[in-house]
Biopython code that builds the backbone (N, CA, C, O; Angstrom):
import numpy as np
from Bio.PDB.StructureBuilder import StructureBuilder

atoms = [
    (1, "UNK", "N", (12.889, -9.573, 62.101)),
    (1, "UNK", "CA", (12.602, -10.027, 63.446)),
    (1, "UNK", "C", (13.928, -10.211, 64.175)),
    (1, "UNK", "O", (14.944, -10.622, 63.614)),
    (2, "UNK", "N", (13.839, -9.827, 65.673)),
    (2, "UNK", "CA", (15.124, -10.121, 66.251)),
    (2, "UNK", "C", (14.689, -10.586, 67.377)),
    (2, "UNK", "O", (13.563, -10.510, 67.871)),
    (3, "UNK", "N", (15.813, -11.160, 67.830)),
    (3, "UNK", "CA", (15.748, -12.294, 69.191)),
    (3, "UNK", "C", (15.891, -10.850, 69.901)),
    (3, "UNK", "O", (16.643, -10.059, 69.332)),
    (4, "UNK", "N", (15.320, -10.469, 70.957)),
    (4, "UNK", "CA", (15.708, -9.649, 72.302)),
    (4, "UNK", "C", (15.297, -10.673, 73.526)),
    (4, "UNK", "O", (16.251, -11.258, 74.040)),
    (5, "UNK", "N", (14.806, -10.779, 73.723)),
    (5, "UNK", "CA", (14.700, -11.690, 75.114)),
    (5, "UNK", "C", (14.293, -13.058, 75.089)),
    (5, "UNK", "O", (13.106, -13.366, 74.983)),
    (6, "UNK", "N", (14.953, -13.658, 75.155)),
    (6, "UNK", "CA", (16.335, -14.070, 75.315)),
    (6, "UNK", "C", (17.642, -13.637, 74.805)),
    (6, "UNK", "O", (18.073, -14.094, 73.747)),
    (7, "UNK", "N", (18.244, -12.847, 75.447)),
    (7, "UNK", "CA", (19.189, -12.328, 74.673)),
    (7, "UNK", "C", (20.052, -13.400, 73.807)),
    (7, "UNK", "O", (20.069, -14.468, 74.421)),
    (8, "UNK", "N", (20.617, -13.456, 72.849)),
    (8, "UNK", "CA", (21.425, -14.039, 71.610)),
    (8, "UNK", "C", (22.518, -14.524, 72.551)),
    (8, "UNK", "O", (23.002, -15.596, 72.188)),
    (9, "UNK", "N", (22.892, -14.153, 73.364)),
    (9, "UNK", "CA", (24.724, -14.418, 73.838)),
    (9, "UNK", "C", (23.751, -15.455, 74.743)),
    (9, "UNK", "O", (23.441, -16.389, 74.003)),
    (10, "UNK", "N", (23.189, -15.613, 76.013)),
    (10, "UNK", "CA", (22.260, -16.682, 76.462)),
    (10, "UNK", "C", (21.997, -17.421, 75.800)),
    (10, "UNK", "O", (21.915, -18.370, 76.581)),
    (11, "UNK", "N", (21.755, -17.828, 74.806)),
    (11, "UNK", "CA", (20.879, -18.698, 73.409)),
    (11, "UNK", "C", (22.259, -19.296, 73.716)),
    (11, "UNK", "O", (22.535, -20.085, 74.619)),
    (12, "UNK", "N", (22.759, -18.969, 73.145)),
    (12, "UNK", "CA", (24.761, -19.821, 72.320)),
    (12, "UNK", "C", (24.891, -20.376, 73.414)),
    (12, "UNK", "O", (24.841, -21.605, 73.361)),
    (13, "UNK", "N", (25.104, -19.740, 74.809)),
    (13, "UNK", "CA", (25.712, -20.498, 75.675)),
    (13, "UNK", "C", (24.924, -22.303, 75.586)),
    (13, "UNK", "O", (25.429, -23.408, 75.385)),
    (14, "UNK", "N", (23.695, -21.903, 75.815)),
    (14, "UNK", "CA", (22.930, -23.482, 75.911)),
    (14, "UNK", "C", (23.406, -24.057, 74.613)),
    (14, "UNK", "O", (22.675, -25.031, 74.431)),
    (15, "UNK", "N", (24.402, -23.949, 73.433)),
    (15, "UNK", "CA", (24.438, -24.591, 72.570)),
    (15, "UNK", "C", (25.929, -24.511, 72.293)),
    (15, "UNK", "O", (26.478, -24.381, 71.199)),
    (16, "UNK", "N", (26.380, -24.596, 73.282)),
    (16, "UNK", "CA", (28.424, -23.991, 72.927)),
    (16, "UNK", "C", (28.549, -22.961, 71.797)),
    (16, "UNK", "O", (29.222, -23.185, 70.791)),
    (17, "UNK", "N", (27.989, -22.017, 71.969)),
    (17, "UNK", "CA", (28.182, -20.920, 70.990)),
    (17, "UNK", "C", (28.266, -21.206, 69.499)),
    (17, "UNK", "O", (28.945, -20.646, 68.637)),
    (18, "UNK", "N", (27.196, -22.465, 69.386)),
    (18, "UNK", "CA", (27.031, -22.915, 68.038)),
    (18, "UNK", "C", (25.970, -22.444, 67.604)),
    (18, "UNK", "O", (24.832, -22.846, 67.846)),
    (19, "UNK", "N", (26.442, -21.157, 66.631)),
    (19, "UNK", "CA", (24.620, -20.510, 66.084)),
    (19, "UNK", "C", (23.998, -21.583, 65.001)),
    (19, "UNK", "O", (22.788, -21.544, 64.779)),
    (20, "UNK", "N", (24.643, -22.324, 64.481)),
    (20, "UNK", "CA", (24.474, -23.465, 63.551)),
    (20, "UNK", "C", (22.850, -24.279, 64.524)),
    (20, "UNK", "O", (21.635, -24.140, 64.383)),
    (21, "UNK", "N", (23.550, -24.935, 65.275)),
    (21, "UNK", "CA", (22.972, -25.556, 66.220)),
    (21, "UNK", "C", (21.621, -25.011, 67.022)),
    (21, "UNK", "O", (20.531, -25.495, 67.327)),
    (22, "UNK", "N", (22.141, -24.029, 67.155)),
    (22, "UNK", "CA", (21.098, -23.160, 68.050)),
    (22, "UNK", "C", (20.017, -22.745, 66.806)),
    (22, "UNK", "O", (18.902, -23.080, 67.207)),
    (23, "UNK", "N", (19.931, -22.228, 65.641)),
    (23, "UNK", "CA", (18.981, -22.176, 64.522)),
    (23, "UNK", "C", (18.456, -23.564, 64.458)),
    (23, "UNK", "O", (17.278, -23.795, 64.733)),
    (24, "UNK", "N", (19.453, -24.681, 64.035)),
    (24, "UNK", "CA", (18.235, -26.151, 64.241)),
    (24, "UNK", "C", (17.676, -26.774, 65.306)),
    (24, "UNK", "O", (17.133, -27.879, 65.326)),
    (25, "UNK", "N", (17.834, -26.023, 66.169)),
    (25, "UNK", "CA", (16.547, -26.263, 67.580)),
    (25, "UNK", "C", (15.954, -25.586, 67.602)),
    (25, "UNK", "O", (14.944, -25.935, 68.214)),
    (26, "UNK", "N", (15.903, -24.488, 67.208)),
    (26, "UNK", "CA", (14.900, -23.307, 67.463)),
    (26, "UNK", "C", (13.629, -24.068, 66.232)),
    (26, "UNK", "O", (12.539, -24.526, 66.575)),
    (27, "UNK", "N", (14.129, -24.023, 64.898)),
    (27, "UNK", "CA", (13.183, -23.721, 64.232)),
    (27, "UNK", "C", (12.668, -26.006, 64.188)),
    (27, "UNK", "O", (11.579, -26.415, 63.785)),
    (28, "UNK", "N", (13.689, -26.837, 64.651)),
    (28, "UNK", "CA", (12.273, -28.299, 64.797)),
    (28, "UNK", "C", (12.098, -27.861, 65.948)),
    (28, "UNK", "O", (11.533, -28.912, 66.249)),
    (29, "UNK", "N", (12.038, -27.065, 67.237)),
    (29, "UNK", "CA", (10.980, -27.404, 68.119)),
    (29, "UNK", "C", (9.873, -25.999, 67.768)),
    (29, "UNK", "O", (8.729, -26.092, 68.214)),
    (30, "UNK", "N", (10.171, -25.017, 67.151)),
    (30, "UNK", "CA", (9.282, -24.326, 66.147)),
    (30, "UNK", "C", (8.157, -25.135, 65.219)),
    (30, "UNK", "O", (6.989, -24.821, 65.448)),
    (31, "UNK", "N", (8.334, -25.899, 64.444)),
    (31, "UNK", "CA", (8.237, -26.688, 63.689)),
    (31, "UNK", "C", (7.419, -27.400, 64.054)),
    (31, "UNK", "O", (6.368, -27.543, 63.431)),
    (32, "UNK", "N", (7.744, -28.145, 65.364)),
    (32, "UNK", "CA", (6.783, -29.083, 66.154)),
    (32, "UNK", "C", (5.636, -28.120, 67.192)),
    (32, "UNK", "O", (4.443, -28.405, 67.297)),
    (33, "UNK", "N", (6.037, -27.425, 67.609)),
    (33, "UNK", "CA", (4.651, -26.585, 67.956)),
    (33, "UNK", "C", (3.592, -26.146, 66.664)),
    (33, "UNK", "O", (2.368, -26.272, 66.641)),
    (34, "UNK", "N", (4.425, -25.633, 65.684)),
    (34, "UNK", "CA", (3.063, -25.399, 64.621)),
    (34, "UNK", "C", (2.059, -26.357, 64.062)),
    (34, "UNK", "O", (0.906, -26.175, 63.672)),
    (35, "UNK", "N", (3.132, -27.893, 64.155)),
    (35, "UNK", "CA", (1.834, -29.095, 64.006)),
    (35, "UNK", "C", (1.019, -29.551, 64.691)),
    (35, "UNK", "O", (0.035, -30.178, 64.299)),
    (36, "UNK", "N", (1.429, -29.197, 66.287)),
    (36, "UNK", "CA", (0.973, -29.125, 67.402)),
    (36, "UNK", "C", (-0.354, -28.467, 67.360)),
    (36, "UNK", "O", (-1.410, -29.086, 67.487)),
    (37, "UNK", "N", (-0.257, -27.149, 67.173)),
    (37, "UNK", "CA", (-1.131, -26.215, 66.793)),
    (37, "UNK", "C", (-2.289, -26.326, 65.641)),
    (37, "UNK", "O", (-3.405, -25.809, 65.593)),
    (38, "UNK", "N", (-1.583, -27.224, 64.700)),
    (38, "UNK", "CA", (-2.554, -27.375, 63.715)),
    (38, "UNK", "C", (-3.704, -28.479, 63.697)),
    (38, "UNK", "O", (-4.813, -28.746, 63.235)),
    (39, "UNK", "N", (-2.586, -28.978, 64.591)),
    (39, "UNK", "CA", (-3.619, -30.381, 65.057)),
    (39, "UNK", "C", (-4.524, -29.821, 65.595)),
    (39, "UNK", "O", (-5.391, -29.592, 64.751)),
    (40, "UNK", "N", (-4.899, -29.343, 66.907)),
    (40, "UNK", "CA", (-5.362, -28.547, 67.506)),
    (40, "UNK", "C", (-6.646, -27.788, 67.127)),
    (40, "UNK", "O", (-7.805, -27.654, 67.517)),
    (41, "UNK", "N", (-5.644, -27.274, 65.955)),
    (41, "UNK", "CA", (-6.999, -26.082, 65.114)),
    (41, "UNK", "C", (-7.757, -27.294, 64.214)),
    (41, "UNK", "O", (-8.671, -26.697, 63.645)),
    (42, "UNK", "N", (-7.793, -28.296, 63.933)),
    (42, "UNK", "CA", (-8.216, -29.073, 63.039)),
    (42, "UNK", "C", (-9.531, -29.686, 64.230)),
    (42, "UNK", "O", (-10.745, -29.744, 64.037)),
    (43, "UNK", "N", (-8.872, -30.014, 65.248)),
    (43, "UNK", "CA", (-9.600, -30.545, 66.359)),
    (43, "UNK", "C", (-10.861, -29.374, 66.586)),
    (43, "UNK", "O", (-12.064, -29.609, 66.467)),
    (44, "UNK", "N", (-10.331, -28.260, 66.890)),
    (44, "UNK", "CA", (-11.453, -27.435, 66.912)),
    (44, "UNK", "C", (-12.685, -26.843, 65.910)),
    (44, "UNK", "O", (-13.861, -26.496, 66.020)),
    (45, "UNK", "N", (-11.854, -26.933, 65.070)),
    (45, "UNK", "CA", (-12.786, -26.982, 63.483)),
    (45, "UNK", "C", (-13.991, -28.328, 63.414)),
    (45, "UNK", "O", (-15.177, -28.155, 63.132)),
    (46, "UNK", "N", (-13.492, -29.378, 63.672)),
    (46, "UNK", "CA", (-14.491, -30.374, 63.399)),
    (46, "UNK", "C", (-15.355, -30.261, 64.603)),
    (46, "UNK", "O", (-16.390, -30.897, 64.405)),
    (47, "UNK", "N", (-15.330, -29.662, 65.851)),
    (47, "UNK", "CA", (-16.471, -29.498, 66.630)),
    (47, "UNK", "C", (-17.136, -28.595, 66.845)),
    (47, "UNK", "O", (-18.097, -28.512, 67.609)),
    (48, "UNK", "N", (-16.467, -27.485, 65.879)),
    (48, "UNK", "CA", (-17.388, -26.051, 66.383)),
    (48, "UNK", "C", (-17.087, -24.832, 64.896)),
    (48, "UNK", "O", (-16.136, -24.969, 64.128)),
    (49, "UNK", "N", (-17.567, -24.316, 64.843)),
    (49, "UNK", "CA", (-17.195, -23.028, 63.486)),
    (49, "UNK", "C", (-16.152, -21.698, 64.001)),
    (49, "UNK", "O", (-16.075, -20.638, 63.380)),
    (50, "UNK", "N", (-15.389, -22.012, 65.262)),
    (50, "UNK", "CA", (-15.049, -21.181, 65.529)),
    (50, "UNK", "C", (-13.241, -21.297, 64.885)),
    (50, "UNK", "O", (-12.622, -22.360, 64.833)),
    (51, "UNK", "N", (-12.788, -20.193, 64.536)),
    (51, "UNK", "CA", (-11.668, -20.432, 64.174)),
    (51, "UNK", "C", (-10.664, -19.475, 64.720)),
    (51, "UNK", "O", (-10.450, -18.393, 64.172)),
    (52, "UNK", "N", (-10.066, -19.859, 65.768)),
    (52, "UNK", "CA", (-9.493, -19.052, 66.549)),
    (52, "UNK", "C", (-8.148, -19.885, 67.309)),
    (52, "UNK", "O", (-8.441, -19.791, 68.501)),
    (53, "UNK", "N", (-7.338, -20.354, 67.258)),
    (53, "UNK", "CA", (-6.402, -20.854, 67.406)),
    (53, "UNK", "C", (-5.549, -20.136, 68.280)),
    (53, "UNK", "O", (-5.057, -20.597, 69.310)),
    (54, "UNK", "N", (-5.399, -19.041, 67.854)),
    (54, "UNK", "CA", (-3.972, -18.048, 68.002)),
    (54, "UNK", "C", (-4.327, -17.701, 69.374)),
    (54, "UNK", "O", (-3.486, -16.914, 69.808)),
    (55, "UNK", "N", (-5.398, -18.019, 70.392)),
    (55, "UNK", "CA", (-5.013, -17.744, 71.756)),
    (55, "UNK", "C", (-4.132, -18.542, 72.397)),
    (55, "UNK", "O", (-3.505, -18.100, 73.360)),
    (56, "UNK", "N", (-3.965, -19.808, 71.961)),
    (56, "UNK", "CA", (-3.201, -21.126, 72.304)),
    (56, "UNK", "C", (-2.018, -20.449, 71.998)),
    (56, "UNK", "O", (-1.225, -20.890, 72.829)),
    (57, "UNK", "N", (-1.371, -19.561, 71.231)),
    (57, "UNK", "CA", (-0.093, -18.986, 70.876)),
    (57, "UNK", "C", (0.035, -17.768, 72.141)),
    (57, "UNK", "O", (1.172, -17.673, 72.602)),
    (58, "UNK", "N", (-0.895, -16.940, 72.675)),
    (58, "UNK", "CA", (-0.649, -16.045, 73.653)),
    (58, "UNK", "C", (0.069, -15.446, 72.875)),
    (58, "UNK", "O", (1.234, -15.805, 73.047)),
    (59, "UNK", "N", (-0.078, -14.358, 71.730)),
    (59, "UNK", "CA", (0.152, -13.644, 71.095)),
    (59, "UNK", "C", (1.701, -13.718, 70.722)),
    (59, "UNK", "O", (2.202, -12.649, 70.375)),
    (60, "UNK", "N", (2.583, -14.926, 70.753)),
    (60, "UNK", "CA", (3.786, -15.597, 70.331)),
    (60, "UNK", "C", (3.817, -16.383, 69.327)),
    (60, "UNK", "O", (3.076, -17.344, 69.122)),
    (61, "UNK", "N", (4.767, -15.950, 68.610)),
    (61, "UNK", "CA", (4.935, -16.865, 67.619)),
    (61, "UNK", "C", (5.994, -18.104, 67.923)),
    (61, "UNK", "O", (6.627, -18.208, 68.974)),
    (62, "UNK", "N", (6.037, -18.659, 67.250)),
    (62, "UNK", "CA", (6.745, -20.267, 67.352)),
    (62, "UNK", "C", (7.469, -20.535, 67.494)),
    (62, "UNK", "O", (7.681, -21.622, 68.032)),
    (63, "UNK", "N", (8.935, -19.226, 66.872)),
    (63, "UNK", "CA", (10.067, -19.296, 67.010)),
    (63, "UNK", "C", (10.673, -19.076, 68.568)),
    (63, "UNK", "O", (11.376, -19.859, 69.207)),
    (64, "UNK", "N", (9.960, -17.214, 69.125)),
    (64, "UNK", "CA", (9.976, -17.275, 70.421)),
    (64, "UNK", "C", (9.650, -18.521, 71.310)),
    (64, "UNK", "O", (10.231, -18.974, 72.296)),
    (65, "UNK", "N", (8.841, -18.813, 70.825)),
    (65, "UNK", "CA", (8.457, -20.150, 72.132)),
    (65, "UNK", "C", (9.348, -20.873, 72.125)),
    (65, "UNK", "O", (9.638, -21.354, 73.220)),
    (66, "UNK", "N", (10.044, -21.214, 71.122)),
    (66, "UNK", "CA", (10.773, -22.392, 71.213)),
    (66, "UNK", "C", (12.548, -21.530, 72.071)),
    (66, "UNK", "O", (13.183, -22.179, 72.903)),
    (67, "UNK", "N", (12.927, -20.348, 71.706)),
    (67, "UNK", "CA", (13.720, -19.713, 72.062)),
    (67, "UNK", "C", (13.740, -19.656, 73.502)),
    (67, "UNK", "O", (14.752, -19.719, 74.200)),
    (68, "UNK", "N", (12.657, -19.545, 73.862)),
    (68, "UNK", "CA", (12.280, -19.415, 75.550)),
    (68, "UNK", "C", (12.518, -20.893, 75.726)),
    (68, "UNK", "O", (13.540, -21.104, 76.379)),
    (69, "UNK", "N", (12.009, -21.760, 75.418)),
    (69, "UNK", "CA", (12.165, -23.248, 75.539)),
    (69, "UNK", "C", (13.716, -23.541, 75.950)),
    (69, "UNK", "O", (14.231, -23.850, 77.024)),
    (70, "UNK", "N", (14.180, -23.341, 74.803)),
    (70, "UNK", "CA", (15.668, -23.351, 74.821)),
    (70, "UNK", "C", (16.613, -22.917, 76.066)),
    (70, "UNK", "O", (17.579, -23.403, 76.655)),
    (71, "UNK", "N", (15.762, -21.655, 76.160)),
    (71, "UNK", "CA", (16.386, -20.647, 77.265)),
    (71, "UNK", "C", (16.677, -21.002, 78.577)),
    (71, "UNK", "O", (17.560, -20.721, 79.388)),
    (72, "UNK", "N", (15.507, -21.823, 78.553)),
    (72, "UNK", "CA", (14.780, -22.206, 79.939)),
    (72, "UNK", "C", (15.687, -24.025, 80.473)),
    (72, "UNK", "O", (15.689, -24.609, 81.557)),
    (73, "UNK", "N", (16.192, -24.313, 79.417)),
    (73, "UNK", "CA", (16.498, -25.894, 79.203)),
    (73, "UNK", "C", (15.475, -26.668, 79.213)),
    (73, "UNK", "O", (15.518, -27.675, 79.920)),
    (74, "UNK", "N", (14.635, -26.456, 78.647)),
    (74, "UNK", "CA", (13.306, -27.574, 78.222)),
    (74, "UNK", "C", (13.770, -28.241, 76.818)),
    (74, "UNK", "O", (13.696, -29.421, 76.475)),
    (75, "UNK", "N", (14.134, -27.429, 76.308)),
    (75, "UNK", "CA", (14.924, -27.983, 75.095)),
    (75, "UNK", "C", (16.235, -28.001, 74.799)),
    (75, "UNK", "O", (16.641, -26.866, 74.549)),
    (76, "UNK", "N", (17.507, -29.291, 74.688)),
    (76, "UNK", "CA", (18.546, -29.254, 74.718)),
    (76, "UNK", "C", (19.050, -30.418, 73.879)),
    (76, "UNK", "O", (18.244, -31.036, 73.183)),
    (77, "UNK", "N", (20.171, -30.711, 73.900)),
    (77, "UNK", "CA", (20.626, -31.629, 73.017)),
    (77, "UNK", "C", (21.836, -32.775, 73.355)),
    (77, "UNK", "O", (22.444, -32.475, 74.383)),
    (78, "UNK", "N", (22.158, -33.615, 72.919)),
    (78, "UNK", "CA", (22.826, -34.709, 73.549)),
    (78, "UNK", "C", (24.207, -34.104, 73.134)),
    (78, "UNK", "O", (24.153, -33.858, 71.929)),
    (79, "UNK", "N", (25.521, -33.741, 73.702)),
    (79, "UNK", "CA", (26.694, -33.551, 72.828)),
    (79, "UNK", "C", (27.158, -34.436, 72.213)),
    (79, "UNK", "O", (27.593, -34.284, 71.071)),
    (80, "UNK", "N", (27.160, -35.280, 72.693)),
    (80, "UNK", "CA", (28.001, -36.376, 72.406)),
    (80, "UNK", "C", (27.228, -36.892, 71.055)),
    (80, "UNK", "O", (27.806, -36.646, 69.996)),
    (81, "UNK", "N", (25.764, -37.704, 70.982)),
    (81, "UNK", "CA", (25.095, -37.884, 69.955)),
    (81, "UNK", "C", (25.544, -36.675, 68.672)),
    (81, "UNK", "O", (26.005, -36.979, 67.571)),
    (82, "UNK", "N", (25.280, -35.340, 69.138)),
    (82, "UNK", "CA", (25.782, -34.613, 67.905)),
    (82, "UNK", "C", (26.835, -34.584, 67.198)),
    (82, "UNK", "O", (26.861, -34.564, 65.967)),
    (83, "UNK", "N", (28.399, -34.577, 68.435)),
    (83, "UNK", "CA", (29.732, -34.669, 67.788)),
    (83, "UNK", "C", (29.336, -36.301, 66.779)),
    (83, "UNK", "O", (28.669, -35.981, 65.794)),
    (84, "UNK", "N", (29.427, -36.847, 66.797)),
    (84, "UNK", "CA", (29.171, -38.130, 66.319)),
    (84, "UNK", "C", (28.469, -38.234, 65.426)),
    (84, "UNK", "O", (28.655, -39.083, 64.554)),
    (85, "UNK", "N", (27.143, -37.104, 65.414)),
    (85, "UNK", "CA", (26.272, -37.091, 64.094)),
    (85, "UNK", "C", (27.342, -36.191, 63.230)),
    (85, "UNK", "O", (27.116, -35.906, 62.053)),
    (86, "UNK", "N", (28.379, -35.823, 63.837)),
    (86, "UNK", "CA", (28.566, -34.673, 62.149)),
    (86, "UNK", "C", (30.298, -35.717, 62.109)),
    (86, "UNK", "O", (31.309, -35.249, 61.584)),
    (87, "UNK", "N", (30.261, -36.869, 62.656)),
    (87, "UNK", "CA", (31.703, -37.411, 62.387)),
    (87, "UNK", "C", (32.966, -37.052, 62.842)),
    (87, "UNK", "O", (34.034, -37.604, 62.579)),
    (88, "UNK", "N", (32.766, -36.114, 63.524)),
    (88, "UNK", "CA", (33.747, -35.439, 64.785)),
    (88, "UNK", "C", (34.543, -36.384, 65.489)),
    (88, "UNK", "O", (33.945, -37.451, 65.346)),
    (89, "UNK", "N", (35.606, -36.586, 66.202)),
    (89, "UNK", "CA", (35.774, -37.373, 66.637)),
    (89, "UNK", "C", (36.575, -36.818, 67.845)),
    (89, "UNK", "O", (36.990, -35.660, 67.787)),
    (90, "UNK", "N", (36.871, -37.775, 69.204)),
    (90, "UNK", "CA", (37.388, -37.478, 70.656)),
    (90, "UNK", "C", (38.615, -36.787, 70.295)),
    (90, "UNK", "O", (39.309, -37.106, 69.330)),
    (91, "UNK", "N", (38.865, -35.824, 71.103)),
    (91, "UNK", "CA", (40.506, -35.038, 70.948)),
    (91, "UNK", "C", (41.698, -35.510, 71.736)),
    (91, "UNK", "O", (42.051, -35.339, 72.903)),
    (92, "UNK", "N", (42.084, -36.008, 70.949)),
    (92, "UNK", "CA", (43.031, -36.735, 72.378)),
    (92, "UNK", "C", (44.723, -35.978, 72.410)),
    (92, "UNK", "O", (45.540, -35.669, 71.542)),
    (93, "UNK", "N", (44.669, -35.901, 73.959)),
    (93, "UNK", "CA", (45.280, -34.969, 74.118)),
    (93, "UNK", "C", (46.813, -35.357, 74.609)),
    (93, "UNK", "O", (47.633, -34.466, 74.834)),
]
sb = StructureBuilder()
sb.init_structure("model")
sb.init_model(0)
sb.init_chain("A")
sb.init_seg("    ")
for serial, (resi, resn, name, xyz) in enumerate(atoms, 1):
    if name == "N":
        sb.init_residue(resn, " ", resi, " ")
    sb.init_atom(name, np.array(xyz, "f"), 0.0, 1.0, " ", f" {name:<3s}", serial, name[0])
structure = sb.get_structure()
C-alpha cells in the first residue's frame, strides 16, 4: 500500500518531517476510527441482522482517513508536549 494522496512530502511537513511521528498519528487516529467503527457495527448488530458496516468507511480504509485527517489539520500534535515527552530539551543559543 502507498500513500498517493496525500502526497508523503505534505504528510512530514504537518509533522516537521518526522516520519517517526507522522506513522504514530496516522495509525492511533487509525486505531481510534476502527473502534469507532466497531462500536458502531456492534450497535447495528444488536438491532437488526444486517451486517454491513463498511459503508460508514466509503470504501476507505482507516489509515487513509486518518492521513487525510492529518492532511487537512484535524489531526495534529502539541510540539512542545512531544519535545518533552521524548526528554529533549530547549536549545539555547
Amino acid at each position: 500500500m502507498s500513500v498517493v494522496n496525500p502526497h508523503i512530502d505534505d504528510l512530514l511537513e504537518k509533522t516537521d518531517n518526522n516520519r517517526f511521528l507522522l506513522a504514530s498519528l496516522a495509525s492511533k487516529r487509525a486505531s481510534d476510527i476502527n473502534s469507532m467503527l466497531r462500536g458502531q457495527h456492534n450497535r447495528v448488530l444488536a438491532v437488526t441482522d444486517v451486517d454491513d458496516i463498511t459503508v460508514a468507511l466509503s470504501g476507505k480504509d482507516t489509515i487513509s482517513m486518518a492521513m487525510e485527517e492529518i492532511y487537512d489539520g484535524d489531526i495534529s500534535y502539541n510540539h512542545e508536549r512531544y519535545e518533552k515527552a521524548l526528554g529533549h530539551r530547549p536549545r539555547e543559543l
